[in-house]
C-alpha positions, 0 to 999 in steps of 0.5 A, a space after each residue: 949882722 956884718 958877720 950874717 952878711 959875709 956868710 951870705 956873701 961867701 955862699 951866694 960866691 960859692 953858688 955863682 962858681 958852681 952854676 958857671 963851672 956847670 956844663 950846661 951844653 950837655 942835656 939830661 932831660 925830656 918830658 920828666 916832672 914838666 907840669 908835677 906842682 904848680 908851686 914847684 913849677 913856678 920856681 923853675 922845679 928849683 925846690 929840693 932846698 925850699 920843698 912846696 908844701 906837701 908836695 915835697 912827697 915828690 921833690 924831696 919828702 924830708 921837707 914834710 918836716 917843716 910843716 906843722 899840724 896837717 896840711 891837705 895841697 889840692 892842685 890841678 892843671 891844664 896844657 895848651 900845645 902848639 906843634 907845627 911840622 913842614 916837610 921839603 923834598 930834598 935834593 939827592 947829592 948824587 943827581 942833584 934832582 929830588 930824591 924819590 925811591 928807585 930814581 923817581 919811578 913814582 908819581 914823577 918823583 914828587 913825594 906827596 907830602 913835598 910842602 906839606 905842613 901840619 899842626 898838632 890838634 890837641 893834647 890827648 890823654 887816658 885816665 887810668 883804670 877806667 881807660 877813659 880817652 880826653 883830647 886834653 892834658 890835665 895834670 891833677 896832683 894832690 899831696 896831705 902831710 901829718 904832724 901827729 899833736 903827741 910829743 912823743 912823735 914831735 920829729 915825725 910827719 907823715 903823707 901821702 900824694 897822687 901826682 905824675 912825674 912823667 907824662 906826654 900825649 898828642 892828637 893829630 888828624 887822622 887823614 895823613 894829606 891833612 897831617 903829615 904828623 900822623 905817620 909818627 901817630 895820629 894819637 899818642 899817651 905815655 904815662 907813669 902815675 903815682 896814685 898811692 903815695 905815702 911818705 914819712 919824714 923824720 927830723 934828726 936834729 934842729 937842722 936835719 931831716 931826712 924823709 922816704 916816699 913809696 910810689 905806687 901806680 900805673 904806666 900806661 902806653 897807647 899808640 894809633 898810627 899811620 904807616 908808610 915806608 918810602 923805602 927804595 926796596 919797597 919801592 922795587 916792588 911797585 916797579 917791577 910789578 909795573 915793568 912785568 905787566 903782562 910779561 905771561 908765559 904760559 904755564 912756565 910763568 905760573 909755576 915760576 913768577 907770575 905777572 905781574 910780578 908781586 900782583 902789580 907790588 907797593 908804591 912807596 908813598 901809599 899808607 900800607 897799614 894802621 897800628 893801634 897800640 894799648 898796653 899798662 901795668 897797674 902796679 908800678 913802683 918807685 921810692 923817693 929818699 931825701 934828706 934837708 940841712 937848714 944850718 941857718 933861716 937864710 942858707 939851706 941844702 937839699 939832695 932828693 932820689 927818685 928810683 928807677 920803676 920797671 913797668 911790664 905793661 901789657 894790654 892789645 894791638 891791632 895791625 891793619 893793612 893796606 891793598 897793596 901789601 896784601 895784594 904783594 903778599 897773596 903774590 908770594 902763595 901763587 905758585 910753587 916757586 914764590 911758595 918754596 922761596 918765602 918759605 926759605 925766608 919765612 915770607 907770609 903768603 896769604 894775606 890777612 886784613 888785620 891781625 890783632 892780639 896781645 902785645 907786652 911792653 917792658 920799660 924802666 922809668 929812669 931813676 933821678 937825682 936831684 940837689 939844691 940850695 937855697 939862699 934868703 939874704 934878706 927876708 923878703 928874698 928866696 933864690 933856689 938852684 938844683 942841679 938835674 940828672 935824669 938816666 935818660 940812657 936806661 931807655 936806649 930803645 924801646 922792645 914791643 912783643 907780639 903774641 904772633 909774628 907780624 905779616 908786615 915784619 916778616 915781609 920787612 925781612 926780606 928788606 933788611 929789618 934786623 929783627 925778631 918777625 913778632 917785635 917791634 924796636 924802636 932805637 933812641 940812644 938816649 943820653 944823660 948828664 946834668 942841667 940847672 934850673 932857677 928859682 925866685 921868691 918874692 914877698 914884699 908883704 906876708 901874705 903875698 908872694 911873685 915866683 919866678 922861674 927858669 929851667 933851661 933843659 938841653 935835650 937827651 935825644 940825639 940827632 941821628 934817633 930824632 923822630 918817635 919822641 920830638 922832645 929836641 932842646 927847650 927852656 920852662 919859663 914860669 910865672 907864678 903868685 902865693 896869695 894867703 887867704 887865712 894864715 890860721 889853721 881851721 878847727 879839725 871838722 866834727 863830720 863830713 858835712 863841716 869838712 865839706 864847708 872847710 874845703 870850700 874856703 881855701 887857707 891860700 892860693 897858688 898860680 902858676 903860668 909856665 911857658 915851655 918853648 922848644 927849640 925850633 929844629 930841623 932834621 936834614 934828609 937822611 940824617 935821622 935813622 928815626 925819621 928820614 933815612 934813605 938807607 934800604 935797610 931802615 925800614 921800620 921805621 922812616 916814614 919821611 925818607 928823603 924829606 927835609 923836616 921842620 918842627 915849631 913847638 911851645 906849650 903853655 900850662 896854666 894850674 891852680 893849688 889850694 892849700 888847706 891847714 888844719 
């Protein structure tokens, strides 16, 4: 027992010097397995060591060779999202006045949204395949394990799950003076699901196991958004459609510039068009690898890869478009000078209400690695820790292809967009590395357990790309209780109908409360080249230009799995 006791102390030793030589300052993750298991979650997703039940298909599929006989985890859960966003003019460092486009010419050089403030309606998510839309986000996951009786496949298990290692959604109001968030999207759903999981663990030894998983299921993208640009070159437009009302030189003005210049231009605080964006790719893959070393009851080591998947979504768009910039684009055909000149730089010259077509979609899901341990000095104690890493950098920017080329980026050209008239880029510059997350079980009886839970995760957006995907810093802290109801396994069902009755009553219960508080952040004016830069030639895309932004979030996920042996 004293010899027991020293080991335990050597390793708990070991532990505390590797959690406190861990960089924690630098961040590896965003939205990446959140709300994947309630029972996972509840001890801080800390369980590559100490794999939750069938749902070890995900965390690390060698865990599937623990469980005896069969084992069916039914879980399902709910998201709360709070999100609140205030905007503040900014002073420009040159004048000390607010900073407006083309020196204050518009609206007294007051951005209509100087003060405004928003809050996020409601989560919002598509149900795949039926493409089916709900103002909630509901996290359903299910895993089944197998042990066949016959000796001679003693060392194999087998399983299969449904579940979402990456997912995120929102609903804002749609009307931009009500929610200033909906320039970043009034509605917002990226997924990647595995719908077909199956899983094989192989135990090679006492204390060895090792176990695969192949993940099969759809990405999905949906964006609807409001689009602004209070952009100085934008702006130009507008002033000198002012400035020119009126100037008419017979003849000589409509062969050459007629007024008002632009047909009276852009004013850069007006919403100059709508996107909505559907795109998916029903067949995505992925594989887990994981292996589980159980030298001892109360030590144990676990390392889990998740791959990388490539989703080639496709689906349809449809760009709407506001009077101003029609009306600035029919000025382009009015007469032969501006018609020569937009085509030299391949301007549009007659207007379209909306254009509407086929986009495509190519992303790469990042691949992971996961490792932990896990220690039971005592019986009634388990203490986990897995160290994270996400390759976040593999998505350094985001590349949506038109079918056509896009009236609104072939004017955007002319004012520095960089890009190809039919894409639509957005920059992130991800980054990655590692974070620790913490795990804790508590049984002071057999039948009863209290999980604890800490996953403090540094963000991998950077400051100067902060904007489509808010995700800044922020810490899971989960509560969670195992209640068993029946320890015993059920008699296999004879037909469906006493397989029915079986699943009415549950062998246990698993709750978890998870609550994820982000950092409160703010993003000075002109410091995001996502979100608010000032500079003329960050077009697409700055809805906030010269804006102060401040964001509060939390999220709260409530869940429930049941578990069912046989």
């Amino acid at each position: 027992m004293a010899r027991r006791f020293r080991s335990v102390g050597m390793v708990t030793a070991a532990l505390l010097a590797v959690t406190l030589a861990t960089p924690l300052g630098l961040g590896a993750a965003m939205y990446e397995q959140l709300v994947t298991s309630p029972l996972a979650v509840s001890m801080g997703s800390a369980v590559t060591a100490y794999p939750p039940g069938a749902m070890a298909i995900h965390y690390n599929p060698a865990g599937l060779s623990k469980i005896p006989g069969t084992r069916f985890d039914n879980g399902i859960g709910f998201v709360s999202t709070y999100r609140e966003v205030s905007l503040r003019q900014a002073d420009d460092p040159a004048t000390g006045k607010p900073w407006a486009p083309f020196g204050g010419w518009f609206n007294n050089g007051r951005d209509p949204l100087d003060g405004a403030k928003g809050r996020q309606e409601s989560g919002y998510m598509i149900i795949p395949y039926i493409d089916y839309a709900i103002p909630y986000l509901i996290t359903p996951g299910m895993g089944i394990s197998y042990k066949p009786p016959d000796p001679k496949f003693s060392r194999w298990t087998f399983g299969f799950g449904q579940f979402a290692p990456y997912g995120a959604g929102l609903k804002n109001a749609k009307n931009p003076q009500k929610n200033p968030m909906s320039f970043l999207g009034e509605k917002a759903f990226f997924s990647r699901m595995s719908f077909l999981t199956p899983a094989v663990a192989y135990r090679v030894s006492d204390t060895l196991s090792v176990g695969a998983a192949v993940g099969i299921g759809p990405s999905l993208f949906y964006l609807s958004s409001s689009l602004r640009t209070p952009n100085d070159m934008s702006a130009l437009t507008g002033a000198l459609g002012e400035a020119t009302e009126g100037l008419e030189i017979p003849v000589i003005s409509e062969l050459t510039l007629p007024p008002p210049w632009f047909n009276g231009g852009m004013t850069p605080y007006a919403t100059h068009g709508h996107l909505e964006l559907f795109v998916e790719d029903y067949f995505t893959t992925s594989y887990n690898l994981g292996v589980l070393w159980e030298p001892y009851e109360w030590f144990a080591l676990g390392a889990c890869y998740q791959s990388s998947s490539e989703a080639n979504m496709e689906g349809d768009y449809e760009f709407k478009y506001g009077s101003e910039f029609r009306r600035t684009v029919d000025w382009l055909g009015r007469s032969p000078l501006t018609i020569i000149t937009a085509a030299m730089f391949d301007l549009p010259t007659a207007s379209v209400p909306k254009q509407k077509g086929t986009a495509t979609f190519r992303l790469t899901w990042p691949q992971r690695l996961q490792l932990g341990v896990k220690l039971k000095p005592i019986k009634q104690l388990t203490l986990t820790c897995d160290a994270n890493w996400t390759d976040w950098a593999v998505q350094k920017q985001w590349v949506m292809q038109f079918d056509q080329k896009i009236q609104l980026f072939r004017f955007a050209r002319m004012l520095g967009y960089r890009y190809s008239p039919d894409t639509q880029v957005f920059v992130h510059d991800f980054k990655n590395t590692w974070h620790l997350s913490y795990g804790m079980e508590i049984k002071p009886v057999e039948k009863f357990a209290l999980r604890l839970g800490w996953d403090s995760r540094p963000a991998s957006t950077v400051h100067e790309r902060f904007g489509p995907v808010p995700f800044p810093d922020f810490d899971i802290y989960s509560l969670g209780i195992g209640i068993v109801v029946d320890d015993k396994p059920k008699p296999r069902p004879k037909d469906f109908h006493e397989l029915t009755q079986q699943i009415n009553h549950a062998n246990a219960i698993d709750i978890n409360v998870s609550y994820i508080k982000l950092k409160d952040t703010t993003i000075k004016s002109n410091t995001s080249k996502s979100l608010n830069s000032t500079v003329f030639t960050d077009i697409v895309y700055n809805p906030y230009a010269g804006l102060d932004w401040h964001q509060e979030m939390h999220l709260w996920w409530f869940a429930v799995n049941q578990v069912f042996k046989w």
